[in-house]
C-alpha positions as MATLAB code, in Angstrom:
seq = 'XXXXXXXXXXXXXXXXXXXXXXXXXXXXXXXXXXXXXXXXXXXXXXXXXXXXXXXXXXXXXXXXXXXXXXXXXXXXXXXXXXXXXXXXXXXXXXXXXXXXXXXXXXXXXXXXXXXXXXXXX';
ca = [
       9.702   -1.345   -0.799;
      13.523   -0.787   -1.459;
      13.351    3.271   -3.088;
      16.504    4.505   -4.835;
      15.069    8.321   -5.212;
      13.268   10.168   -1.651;
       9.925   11.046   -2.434;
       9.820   14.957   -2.508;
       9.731   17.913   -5.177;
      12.482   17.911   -7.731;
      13.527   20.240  -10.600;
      14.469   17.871  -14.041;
      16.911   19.209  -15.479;
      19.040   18.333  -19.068;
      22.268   17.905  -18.087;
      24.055   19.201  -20.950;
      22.052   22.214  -21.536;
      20.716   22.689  -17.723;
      17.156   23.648  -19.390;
      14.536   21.943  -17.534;
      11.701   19.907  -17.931;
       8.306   22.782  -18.143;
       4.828   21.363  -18.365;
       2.816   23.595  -21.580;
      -0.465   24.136  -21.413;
      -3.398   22.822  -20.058;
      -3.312   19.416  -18.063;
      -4.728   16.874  -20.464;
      -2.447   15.932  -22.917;
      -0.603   19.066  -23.362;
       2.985   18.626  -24.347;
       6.294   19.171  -22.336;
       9.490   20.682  -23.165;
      12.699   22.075  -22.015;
      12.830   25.955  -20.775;
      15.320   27.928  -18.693;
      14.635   27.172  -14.943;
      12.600   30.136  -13.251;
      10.823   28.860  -10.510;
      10.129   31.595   -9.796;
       7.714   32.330  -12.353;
       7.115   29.131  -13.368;
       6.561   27.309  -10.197;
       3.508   25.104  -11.660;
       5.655   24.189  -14.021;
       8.874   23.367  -13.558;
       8.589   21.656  -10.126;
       7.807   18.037   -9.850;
       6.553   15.544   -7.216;
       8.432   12.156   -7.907;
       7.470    9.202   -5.630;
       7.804    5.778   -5.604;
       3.879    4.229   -6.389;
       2.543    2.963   -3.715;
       1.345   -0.241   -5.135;
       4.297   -1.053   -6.875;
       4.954   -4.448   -4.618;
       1.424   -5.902   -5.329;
       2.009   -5.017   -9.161;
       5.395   -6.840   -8.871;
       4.385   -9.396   -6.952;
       2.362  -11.012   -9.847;
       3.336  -14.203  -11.798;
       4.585  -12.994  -15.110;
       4.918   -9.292  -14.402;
       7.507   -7.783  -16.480;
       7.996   -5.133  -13.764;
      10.998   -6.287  -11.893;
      13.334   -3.604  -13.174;
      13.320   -2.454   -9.564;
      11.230    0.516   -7.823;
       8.435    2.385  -10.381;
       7.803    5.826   -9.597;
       4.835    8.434  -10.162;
       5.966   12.246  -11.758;
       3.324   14.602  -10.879;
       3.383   18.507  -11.036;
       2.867   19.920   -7.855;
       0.351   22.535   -8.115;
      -1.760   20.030  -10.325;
      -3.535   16.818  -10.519;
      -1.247   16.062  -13.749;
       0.814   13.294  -14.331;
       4.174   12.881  -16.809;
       2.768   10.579  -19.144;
       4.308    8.987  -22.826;
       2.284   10.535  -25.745;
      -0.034    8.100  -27.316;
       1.344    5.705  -24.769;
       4.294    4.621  -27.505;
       7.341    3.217  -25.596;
      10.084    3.314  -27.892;
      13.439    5.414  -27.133;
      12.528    9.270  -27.731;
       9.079    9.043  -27.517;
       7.755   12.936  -26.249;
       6.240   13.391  -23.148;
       3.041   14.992  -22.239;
       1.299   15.682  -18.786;
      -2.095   14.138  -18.456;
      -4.666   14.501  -15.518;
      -3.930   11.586  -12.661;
      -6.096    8.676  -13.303;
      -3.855    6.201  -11.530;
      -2.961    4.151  -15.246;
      -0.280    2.435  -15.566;
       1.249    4.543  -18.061;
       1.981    7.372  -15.754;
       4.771    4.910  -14.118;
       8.109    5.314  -14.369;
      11.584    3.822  -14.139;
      14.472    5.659  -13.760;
      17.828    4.053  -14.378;
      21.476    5.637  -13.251;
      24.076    5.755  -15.648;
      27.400    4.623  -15.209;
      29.078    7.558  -16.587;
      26.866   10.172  -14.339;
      27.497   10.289  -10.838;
      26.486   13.854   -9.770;
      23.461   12.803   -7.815;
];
């Protein structure tokens, strides 16, 4: 499986405002939004597990699959069986976020694509 990000805990973070991504709530379907970074405090929240899924080559290994866009990740909260997920599982551009307990769906995968203009890591 050819990975573009190492799996390991990461901090999302808006680069224009440096807020960061900060799971609300309680873990099913509770909403996400942006906060000041404080890991300290907010350790369960603000820290995420990416990695690549780990049967992402079966999945794209099927006639028809739509999924070769290259490697599909899973977003998880550390200190939580919670998942980023879309809410109400609606795919268009700027569609909110929520976490959502890990049930292994397909809708907790992700694809993350680099933009030409950003090269900072």
């Amino acid at each position: 499986m050819a990975q573009t990000i190492s799996p390991g805990a990461y901090v999302i973070r808006n680069r224009k405002t440096s807020t960061v991504l900060h799971a609300d709530g309680h873990p099913n379907d509770s909403h996400v939004s942006t906060s000041e970074r404080d890991e300290e405090r907010h350790r369960d929240r603000q820290i995420w597990w990416i990695e690549a899924d780990p049967g992402f080559d079966e999945l794209n290994n099927r006639v028809g699959n739509t999924a070769n866009r290259g490697c599909v990740y899973r977003v998880s909260i550390i200190s939580k069986d919670i998942s980023l997920d879309e809410h109400g599982g609606n795919r268009d551009g700027g569609t909110p976020v929520i976490v959502h307990k890990n049930h292994g769906a397909p809708w907790h995968l992700w694809h993350f694509k680099r933009l030409a203009s950003y090269d900072d890591g």
